[in-house]
mmCIF entry with sequence, helices, sheets and N, C-alpha, C, O atoms, coordinates in Angstrom:
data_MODEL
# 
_entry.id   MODEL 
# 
_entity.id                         1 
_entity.type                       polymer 
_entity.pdbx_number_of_molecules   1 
# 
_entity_poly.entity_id                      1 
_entity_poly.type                           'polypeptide(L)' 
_entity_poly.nstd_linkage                   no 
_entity_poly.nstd_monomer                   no 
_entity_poly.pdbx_seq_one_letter_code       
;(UNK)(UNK)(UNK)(UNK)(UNK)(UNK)(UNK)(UNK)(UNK)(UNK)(UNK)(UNK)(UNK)(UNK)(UNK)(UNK)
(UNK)(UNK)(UNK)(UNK)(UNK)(UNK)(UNK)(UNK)(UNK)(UNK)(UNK)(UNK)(UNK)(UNK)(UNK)(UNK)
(UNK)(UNK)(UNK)(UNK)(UNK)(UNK)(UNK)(UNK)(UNK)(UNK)(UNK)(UNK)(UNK)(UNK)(UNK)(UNK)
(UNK)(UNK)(UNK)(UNK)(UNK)
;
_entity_poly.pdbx_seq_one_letter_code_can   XXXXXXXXXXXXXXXXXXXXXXXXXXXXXXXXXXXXXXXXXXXXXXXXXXXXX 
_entity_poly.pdbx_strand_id                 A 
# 
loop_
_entity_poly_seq.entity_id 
_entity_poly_seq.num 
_entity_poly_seq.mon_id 
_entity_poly_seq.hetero 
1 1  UNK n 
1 2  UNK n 
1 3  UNK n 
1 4  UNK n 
1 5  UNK n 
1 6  UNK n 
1 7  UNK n 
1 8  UNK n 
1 9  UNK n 
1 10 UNK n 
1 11 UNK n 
1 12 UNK n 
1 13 UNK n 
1 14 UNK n 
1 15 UNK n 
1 16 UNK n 
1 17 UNK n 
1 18 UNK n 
1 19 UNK n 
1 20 UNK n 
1 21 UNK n 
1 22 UNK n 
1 23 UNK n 
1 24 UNK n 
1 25 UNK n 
1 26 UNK n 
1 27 UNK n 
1 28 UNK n 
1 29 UNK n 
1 30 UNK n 
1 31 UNK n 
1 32 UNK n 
1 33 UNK n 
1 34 UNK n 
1 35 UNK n 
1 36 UNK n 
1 37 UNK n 
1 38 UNK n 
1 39 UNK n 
1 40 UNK n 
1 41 UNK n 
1 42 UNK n 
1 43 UNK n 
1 44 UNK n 
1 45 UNK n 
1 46 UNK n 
1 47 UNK n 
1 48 UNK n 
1 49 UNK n 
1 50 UNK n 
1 51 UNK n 
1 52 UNK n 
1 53 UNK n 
# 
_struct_asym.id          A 
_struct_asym.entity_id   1 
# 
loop_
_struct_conf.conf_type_id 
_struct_conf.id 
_struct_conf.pdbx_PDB_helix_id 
_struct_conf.beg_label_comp_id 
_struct_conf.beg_label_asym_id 
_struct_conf.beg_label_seq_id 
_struct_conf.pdbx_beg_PDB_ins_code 
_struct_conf.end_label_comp_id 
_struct_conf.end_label_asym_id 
_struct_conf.end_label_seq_id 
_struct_conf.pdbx_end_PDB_ins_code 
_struct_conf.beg_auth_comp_id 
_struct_conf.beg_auth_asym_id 
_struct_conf.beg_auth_seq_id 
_struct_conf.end_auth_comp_id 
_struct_conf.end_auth_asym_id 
_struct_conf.end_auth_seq_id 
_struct_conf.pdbx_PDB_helix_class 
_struct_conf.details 
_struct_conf.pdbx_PDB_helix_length 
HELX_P HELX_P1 AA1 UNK A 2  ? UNK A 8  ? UNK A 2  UNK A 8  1 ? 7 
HELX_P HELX_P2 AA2 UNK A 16 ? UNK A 20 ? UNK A 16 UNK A 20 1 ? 5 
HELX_P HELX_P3 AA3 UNK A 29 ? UNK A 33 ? UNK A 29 UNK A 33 1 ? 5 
HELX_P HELX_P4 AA4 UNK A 34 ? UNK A 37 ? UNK A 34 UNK A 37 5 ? 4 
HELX_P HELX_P5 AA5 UNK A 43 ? UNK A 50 ? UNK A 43 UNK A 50 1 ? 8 
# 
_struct_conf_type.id          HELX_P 
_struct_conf_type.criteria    ? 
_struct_conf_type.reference   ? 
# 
loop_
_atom_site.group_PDB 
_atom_site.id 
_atom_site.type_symbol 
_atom_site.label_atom_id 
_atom_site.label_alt_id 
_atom_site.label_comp_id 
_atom_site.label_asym_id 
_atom_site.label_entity_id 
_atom_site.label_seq_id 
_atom_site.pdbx_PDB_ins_code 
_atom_site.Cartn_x 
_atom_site.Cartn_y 
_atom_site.Cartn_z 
_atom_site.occupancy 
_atom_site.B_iso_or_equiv 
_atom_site.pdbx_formal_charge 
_atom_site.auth_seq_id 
_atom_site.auth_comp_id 
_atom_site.auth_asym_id 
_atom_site.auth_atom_id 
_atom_site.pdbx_PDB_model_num 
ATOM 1   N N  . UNK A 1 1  ? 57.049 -29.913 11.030 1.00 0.00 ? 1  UNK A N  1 
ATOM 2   C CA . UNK A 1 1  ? 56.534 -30.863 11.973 1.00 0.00 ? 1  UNK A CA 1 
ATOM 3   C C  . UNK A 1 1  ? 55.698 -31.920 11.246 1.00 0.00 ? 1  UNK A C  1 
ATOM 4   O O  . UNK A 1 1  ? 55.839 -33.139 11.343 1.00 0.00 ? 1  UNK A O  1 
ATOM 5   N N  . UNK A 1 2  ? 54.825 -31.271 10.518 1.00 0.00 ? 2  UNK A N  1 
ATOM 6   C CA . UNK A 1 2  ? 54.015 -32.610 9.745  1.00 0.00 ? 2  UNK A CA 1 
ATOM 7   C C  . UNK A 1 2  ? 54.948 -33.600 8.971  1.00 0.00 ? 2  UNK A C  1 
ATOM 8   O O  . UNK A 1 2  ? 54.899 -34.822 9.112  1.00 0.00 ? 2  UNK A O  1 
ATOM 9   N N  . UNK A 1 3  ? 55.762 -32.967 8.178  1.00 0.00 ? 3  UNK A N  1 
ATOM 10  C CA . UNK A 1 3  ? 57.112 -33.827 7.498  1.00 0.00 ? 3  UNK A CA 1 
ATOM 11  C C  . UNK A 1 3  ? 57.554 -34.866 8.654  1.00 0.00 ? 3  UNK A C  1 
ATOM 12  O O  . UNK A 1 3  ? 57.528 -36.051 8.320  1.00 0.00 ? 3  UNK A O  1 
ATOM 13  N N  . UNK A 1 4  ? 57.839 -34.654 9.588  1.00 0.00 ? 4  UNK A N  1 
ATOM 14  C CA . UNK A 1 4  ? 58.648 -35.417 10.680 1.00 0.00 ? 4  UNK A CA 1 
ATOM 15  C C  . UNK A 1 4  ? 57.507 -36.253 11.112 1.00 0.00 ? 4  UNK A C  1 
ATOM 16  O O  . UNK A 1 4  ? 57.734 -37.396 11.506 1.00 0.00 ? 4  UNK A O  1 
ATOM 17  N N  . UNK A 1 5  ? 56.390 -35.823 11.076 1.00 0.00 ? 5  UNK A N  1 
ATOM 18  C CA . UNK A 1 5  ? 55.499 -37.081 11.357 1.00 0.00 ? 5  UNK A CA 1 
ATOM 19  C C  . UNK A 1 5  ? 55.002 -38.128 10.127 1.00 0.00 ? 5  UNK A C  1 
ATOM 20  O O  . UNK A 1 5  ? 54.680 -39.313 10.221 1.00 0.00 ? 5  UNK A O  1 
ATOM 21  N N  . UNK A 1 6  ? 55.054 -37.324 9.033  1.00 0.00 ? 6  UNK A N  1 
ATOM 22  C CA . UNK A 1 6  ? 54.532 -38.494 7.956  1.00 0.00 ? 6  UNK A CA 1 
ATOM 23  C C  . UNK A 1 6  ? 55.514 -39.437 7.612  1.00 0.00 ? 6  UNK A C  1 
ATOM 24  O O  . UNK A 1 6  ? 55.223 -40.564 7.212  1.00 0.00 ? 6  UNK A O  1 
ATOM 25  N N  . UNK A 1 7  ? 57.427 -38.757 7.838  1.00 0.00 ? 7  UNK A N  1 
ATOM 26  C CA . UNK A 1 7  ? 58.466 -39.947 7.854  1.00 0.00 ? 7  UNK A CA 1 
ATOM 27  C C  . UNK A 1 7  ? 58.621 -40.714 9.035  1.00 0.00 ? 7  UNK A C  1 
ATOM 28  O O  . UNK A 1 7  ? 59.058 -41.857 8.900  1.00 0.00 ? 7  UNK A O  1 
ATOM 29  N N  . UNK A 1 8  ? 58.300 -40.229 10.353 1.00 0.00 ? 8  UNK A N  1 
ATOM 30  C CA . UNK A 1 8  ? 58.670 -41.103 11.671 1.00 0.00 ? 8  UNK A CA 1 
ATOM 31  C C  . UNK A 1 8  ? 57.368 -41.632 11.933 1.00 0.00 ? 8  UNK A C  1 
ATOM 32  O O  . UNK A 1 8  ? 57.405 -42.272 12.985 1.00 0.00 ? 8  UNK A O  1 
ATOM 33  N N  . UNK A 1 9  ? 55.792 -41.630 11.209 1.00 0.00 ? 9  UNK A N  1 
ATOM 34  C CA . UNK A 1 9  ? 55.259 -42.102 12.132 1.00 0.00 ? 9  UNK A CA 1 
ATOM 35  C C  . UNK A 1 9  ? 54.830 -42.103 13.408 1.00 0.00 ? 9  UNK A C  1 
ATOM 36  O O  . UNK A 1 9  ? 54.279 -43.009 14.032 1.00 0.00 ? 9  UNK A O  1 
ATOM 37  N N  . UNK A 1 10 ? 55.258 -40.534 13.894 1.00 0.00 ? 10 UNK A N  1 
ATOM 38  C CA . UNK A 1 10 ? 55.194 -40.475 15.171 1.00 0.00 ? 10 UNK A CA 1 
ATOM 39  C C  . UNK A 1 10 ? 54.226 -39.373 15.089 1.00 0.00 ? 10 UNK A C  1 
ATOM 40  O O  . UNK A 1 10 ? 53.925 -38.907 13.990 1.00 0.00 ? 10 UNK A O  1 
ATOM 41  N N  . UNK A 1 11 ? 53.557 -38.784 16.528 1.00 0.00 ? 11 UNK A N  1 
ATOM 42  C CA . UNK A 1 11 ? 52.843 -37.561 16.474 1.00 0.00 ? 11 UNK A CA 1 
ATOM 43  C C  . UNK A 1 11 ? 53.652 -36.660 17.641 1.00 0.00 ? 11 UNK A C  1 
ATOM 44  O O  . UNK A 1 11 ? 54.115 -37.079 18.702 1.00 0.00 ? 11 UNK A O  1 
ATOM 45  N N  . UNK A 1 12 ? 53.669 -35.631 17.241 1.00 0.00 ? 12 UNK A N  1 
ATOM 46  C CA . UNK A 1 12 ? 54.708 -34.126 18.057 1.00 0.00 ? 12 UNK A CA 1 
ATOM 47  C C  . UNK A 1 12 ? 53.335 -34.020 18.773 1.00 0.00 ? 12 UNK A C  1 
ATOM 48  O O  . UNK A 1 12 ? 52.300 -34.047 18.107 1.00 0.00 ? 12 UNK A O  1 
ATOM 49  N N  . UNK A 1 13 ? 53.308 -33.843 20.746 1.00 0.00 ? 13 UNK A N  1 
ATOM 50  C CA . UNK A 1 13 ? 51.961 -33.402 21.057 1.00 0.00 ? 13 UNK A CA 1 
ATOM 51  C C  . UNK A 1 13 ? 51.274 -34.422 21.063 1.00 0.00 ? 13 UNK A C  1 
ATOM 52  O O  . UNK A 1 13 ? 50.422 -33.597 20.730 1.00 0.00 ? 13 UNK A O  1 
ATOM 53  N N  . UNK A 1 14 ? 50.901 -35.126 21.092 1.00 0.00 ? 14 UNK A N  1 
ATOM 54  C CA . UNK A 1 14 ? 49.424 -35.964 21.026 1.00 0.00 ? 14 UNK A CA 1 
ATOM 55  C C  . UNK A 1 14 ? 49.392 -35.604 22.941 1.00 0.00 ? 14 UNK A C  1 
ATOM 56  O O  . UNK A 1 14 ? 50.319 -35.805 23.726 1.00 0.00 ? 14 UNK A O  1 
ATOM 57  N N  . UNK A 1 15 ? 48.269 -35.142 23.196 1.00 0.00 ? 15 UNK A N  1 
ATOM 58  C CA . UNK A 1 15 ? 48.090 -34.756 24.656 1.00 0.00 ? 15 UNK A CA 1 
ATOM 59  C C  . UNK A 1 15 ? 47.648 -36.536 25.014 1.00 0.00 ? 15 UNK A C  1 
ATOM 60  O O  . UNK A 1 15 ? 48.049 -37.081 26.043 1.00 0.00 ? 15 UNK A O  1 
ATOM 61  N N  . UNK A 1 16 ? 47.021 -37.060 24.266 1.00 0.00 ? 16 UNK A N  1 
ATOM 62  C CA . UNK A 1 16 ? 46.367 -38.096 24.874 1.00 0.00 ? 16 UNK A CA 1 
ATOM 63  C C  . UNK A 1 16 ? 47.649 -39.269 25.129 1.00 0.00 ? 16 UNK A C  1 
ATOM 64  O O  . UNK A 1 16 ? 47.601 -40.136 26.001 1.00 0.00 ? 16 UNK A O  1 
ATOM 65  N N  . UNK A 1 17 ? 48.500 -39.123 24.405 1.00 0.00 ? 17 UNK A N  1 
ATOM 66  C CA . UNK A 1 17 ? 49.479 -40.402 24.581 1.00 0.00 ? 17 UNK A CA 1 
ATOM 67  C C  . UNK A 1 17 ? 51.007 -39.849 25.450 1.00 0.00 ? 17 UNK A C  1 
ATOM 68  O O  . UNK A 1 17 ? 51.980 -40.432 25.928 1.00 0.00 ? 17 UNK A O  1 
ATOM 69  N N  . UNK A 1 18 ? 50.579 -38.456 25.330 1.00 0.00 ? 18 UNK A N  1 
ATOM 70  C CA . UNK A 1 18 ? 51.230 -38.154 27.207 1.00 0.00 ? 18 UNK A CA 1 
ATOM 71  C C  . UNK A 1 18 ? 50.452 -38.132 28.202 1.00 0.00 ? 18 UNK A C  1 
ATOM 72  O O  . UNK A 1 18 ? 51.139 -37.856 29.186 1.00 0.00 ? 18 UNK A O  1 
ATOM 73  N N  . UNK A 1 19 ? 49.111 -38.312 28.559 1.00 0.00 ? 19 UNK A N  1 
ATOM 74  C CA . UNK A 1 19 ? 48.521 -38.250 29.484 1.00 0.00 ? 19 UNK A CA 1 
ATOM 75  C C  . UNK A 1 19 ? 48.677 -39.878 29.913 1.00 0.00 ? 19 UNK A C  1 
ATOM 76  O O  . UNK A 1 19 ? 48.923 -40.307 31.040 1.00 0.00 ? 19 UNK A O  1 
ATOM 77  N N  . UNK A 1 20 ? 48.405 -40.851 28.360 1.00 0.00 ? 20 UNK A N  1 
ATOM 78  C CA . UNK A 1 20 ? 48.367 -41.647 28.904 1.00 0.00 ? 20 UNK A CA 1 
ATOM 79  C C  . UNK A 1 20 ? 49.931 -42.209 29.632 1.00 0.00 ? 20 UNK A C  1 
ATOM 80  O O  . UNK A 1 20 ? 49.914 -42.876 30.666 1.00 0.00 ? 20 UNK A O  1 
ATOM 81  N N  . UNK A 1 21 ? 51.206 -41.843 28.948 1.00 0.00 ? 21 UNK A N  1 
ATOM 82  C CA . UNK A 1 21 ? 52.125 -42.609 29.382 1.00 0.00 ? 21 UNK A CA 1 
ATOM 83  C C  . UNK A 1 21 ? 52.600 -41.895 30.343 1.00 0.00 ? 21 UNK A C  1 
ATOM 84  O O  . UNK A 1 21 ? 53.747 -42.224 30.648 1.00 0.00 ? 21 UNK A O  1 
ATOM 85  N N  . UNK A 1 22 ? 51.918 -40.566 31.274 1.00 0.00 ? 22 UNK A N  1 
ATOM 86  C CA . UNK A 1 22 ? 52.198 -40.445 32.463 1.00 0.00 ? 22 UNK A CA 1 
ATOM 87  C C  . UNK A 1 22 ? 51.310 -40.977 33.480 1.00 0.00 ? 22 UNK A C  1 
ATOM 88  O O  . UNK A 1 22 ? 51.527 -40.777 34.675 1.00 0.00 ? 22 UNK A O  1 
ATOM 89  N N  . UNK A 1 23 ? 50.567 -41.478 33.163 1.00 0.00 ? 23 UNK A N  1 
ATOM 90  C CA . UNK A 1 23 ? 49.080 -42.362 34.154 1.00 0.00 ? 23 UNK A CA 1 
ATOM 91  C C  . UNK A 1 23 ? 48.220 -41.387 34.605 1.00 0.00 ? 23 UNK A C  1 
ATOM 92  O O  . UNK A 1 23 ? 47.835 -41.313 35.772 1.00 0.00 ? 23 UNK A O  1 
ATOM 93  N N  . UNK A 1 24 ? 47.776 -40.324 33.348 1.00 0.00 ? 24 UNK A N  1 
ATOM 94  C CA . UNK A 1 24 ? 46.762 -39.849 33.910 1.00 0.00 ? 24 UNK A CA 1 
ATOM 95  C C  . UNK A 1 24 ? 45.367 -40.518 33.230 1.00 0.00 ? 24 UNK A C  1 
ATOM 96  O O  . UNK A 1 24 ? 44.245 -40.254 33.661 1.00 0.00 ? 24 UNK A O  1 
ATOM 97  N N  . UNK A 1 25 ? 45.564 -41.214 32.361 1.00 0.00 ? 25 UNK A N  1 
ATOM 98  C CA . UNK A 1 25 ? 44.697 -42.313 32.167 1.00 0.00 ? 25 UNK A CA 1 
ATOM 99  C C  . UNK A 1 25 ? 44.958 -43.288 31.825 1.00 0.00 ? 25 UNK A C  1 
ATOM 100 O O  . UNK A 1 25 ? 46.069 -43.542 31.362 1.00 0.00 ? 25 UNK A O  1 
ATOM 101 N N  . UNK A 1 26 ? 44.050 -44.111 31.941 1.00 0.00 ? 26 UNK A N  1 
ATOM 102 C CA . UNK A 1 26 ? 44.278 -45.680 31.478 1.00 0.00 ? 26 UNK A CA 1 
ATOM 103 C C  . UNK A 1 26 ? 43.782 -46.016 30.226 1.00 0.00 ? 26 UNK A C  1 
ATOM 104 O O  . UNK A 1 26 ? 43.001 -45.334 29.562 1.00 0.00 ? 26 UNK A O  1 
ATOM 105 N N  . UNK A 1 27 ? 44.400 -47.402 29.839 1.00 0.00 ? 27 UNK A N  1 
ATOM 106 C CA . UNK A 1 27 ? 44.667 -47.252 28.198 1.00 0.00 ? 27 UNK A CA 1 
ATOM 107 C C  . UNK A 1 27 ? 43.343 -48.109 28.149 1.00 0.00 ? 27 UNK A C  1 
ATOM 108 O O  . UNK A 1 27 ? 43.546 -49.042 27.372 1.00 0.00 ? 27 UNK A O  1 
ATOM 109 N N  . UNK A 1 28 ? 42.356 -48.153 28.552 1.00 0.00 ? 28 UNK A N  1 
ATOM 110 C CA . UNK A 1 28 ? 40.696 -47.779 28.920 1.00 0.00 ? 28 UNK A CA 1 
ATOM 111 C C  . UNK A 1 28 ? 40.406 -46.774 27.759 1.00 0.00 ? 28 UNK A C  1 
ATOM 112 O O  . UNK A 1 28 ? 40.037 -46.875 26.589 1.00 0.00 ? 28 UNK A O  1 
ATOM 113 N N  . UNK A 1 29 ? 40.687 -45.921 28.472 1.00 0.00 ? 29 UNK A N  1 
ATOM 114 C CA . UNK A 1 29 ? 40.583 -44.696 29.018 1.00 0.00 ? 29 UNK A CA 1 
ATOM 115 C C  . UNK A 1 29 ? 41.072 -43.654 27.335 1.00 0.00 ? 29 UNK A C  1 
ATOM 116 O O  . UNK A 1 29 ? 40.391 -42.750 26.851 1.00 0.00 ? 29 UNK A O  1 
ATOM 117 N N  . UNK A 1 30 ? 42.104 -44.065 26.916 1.00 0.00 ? 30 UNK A N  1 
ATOM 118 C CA . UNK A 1 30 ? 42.865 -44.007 26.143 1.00 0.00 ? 30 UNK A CA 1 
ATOM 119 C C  . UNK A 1 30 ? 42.141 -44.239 24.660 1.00 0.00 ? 30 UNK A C  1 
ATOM 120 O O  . UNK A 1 30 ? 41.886 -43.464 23.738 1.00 0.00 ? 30 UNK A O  1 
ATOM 121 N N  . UNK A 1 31 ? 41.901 -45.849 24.882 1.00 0.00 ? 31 UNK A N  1 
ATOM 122 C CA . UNK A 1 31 ? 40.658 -46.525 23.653 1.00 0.00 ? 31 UNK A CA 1 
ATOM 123 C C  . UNK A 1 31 ? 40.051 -45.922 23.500 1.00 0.00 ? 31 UNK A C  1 
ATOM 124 O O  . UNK A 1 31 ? 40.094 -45.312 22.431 1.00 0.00 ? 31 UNK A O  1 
ATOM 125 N N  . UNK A 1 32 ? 38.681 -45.550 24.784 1.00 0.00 ? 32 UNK A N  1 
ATOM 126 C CA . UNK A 1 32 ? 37.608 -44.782 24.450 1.00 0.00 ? 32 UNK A CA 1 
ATOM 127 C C  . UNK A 1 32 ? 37.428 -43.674 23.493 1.00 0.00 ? 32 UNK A C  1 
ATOM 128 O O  . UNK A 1 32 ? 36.487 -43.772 22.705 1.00 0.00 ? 32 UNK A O  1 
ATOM 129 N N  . UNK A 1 33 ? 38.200 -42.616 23.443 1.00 0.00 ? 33 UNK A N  1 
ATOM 130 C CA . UNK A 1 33 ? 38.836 -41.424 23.057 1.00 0.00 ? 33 UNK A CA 1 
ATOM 131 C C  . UNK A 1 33 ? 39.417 -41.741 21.461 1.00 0.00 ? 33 UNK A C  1 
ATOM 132 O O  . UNK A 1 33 ? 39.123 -40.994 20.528 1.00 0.00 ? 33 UNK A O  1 
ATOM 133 N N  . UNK A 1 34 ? 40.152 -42.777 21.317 1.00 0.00 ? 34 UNK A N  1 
ATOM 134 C CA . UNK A 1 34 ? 40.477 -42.895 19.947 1.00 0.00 ? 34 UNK A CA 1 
ATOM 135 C C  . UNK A 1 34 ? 39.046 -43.458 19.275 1.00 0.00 ? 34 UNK A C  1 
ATOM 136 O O  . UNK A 1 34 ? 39.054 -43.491 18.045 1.00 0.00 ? 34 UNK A O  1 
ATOM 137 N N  . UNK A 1 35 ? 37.792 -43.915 19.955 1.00 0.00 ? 35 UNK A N  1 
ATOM 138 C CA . UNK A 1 35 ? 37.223 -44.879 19.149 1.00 0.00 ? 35 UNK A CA 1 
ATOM 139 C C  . UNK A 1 35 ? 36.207 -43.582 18.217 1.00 0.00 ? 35 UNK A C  1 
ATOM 140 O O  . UNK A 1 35 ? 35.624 -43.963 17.202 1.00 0.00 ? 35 UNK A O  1 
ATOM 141 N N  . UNK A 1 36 ? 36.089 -42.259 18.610 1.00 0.00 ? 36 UNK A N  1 
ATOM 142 C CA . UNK A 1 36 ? 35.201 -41.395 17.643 1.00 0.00 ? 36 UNK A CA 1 
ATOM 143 C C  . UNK A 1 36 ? 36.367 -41.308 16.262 1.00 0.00 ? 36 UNK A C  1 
ATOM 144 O O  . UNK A 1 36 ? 35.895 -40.907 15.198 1.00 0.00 ? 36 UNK A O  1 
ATOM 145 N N  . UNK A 1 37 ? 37.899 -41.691 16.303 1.00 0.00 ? 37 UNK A N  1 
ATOM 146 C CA . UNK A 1 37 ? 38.938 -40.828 15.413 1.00 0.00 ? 37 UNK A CA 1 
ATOM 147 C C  . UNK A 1 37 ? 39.126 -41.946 14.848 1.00 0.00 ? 37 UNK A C  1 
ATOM 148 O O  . UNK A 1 37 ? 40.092 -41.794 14.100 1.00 0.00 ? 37 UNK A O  1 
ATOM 149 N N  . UNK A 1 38 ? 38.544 -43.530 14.752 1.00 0.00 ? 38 UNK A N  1 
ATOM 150 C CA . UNK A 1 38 ? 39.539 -44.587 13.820 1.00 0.00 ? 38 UNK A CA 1 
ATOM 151 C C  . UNK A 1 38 ? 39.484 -44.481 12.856 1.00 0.00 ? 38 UNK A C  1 
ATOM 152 O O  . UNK A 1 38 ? 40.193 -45.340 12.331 1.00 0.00 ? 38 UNK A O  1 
ATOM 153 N N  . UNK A 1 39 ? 38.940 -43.776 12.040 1.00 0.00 ? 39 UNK A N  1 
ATOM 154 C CA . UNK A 1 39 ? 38.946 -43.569 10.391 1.00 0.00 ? 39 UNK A CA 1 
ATOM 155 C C  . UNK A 1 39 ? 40.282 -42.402 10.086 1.00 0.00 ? 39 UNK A C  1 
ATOM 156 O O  . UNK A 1 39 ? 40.870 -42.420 9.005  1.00 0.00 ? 39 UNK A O  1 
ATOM 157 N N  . UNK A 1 40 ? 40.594 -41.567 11.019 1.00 0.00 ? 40 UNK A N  1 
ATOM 158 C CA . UNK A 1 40 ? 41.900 -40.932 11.012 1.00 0.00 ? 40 UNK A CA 1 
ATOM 159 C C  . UNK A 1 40 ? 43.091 -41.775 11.202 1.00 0.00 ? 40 UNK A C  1 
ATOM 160 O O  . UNK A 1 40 ? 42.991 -42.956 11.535 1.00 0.00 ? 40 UNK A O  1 
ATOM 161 N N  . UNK A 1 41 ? 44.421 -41.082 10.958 1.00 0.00 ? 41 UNK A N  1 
ATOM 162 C CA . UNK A 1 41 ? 45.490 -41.487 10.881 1.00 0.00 ? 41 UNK A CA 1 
ATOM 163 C C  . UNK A 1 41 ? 46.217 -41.593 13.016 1.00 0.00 ? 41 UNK A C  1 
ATOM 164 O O  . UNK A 1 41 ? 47.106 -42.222 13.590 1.00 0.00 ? 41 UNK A O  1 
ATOM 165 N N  . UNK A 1 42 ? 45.194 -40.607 13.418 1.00 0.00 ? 42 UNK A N  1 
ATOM 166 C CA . UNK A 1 42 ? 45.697 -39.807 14.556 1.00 0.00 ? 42 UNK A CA 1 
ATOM 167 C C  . UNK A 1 42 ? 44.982 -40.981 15.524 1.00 0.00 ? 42 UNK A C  1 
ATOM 168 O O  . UNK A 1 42 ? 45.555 -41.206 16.590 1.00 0.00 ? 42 UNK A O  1 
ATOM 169 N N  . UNK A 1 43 ? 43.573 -41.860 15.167 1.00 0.00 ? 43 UNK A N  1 
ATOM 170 C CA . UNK A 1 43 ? 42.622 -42.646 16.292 1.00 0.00 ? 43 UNK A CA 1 
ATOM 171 C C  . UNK A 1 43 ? 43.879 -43.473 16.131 1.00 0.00 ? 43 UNK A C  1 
ATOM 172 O O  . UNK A 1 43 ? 44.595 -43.716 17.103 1.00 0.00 ? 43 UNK A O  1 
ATOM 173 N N  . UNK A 1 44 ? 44.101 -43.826 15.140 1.00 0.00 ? 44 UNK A N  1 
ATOM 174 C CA . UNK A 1 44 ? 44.778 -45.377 14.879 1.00 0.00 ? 44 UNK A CA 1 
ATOM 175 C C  . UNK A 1 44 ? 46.272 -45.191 15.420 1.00 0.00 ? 44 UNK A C  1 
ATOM 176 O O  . UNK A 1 44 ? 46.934 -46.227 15.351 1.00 0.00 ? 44 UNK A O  1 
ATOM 177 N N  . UNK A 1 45 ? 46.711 -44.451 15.768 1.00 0.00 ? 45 UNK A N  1 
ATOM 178 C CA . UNK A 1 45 ? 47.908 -44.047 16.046 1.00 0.00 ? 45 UNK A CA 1 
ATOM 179 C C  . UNK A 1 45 ? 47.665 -43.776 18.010 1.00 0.00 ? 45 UNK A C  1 
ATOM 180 O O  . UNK A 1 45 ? 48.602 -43.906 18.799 1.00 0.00 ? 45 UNK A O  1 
ATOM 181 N N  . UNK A 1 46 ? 46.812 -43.551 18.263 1.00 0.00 ? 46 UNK A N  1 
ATOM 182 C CA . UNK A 1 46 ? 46.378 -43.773 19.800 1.00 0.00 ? 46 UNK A CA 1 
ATOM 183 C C  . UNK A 1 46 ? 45.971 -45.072 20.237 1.00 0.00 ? 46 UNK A C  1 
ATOM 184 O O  . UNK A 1 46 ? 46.075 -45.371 21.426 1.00 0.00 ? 46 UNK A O  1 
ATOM 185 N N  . UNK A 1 47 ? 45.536 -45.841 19.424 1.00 0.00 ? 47 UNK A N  1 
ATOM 186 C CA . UNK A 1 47 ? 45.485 -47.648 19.423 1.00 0.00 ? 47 UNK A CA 1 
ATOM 187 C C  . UNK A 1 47 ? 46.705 -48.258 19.699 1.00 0.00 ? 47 UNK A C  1 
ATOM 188 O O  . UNK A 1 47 ? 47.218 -49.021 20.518 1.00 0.00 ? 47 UNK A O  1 
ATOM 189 N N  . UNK A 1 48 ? 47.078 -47.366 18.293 1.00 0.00 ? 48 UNK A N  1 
ATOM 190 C CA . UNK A 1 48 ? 48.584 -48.368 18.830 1.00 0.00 ? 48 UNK A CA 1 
ATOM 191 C C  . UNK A 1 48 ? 49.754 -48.104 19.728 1.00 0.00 ? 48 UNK A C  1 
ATOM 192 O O  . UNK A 1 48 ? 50.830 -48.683 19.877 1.00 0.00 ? 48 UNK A O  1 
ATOM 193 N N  . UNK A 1 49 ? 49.236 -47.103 20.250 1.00 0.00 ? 49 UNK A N  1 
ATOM 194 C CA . UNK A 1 49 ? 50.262 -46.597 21.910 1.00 0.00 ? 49 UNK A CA 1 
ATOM 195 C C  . UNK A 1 49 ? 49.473 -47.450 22.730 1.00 0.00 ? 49 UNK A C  1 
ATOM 196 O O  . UNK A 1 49 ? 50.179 -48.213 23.388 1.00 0.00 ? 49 UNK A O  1 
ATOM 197 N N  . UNK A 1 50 ? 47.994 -47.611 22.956 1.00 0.00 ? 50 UNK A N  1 
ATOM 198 C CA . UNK A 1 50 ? 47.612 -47.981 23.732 1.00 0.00 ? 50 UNK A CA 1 
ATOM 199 C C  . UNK A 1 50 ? 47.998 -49.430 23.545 1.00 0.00 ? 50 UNK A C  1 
ATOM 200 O O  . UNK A 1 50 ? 47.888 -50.033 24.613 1.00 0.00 ? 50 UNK A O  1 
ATOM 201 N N  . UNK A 1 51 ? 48.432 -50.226 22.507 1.00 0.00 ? 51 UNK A N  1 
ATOM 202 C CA . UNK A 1 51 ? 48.524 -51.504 22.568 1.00 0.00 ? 51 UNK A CA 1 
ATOM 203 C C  . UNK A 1 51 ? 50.236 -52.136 22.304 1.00 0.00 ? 51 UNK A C  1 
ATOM 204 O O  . UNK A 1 51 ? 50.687 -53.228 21.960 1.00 0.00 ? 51 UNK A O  1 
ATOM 205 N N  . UNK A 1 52 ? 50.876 -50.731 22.691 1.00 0.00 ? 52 UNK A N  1 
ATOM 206 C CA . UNK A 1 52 ? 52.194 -50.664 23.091 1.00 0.00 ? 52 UNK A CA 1 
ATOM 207 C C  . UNK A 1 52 ? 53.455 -50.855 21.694 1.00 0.00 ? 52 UNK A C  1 
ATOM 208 O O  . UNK A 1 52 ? 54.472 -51.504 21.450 1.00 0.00 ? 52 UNK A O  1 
ATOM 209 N N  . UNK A 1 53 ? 52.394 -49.608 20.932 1.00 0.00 ? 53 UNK A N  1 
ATOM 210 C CA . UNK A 1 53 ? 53.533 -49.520 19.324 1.00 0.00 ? 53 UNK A CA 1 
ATOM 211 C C  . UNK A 1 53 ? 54.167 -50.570 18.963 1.00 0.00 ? 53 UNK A C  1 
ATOM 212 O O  . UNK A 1 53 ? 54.885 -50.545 17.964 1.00 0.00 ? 53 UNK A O  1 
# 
């Protein structure tokens, strides 16, 4: 799984970027939550769902 994310760029699971793209929050909502993780690979990767990959 980590392999498949360090070549696709993608994250397996991220609860927050299924919550958000089922509308259980708003990409508010979404920001807030990435803003303790932007020095990770994982905040910056919830930014950019929230600002539509």
């Amino acid at each position: 799984m980590a392999a498949f994310q360090k070549r696709q760029g993608l994250y397996i699971s991220c609860i927050e970027e299924i919550a958000y793209k089922r509308g259980f929050i708003t990409k508010e909502q979404l920001l807030k939550l990435a803003e303790p993780l932007m020095k990770t690979a994982y905040g910056q990767y919830m930014v950019e769902v929230a600002n539509g990959l």
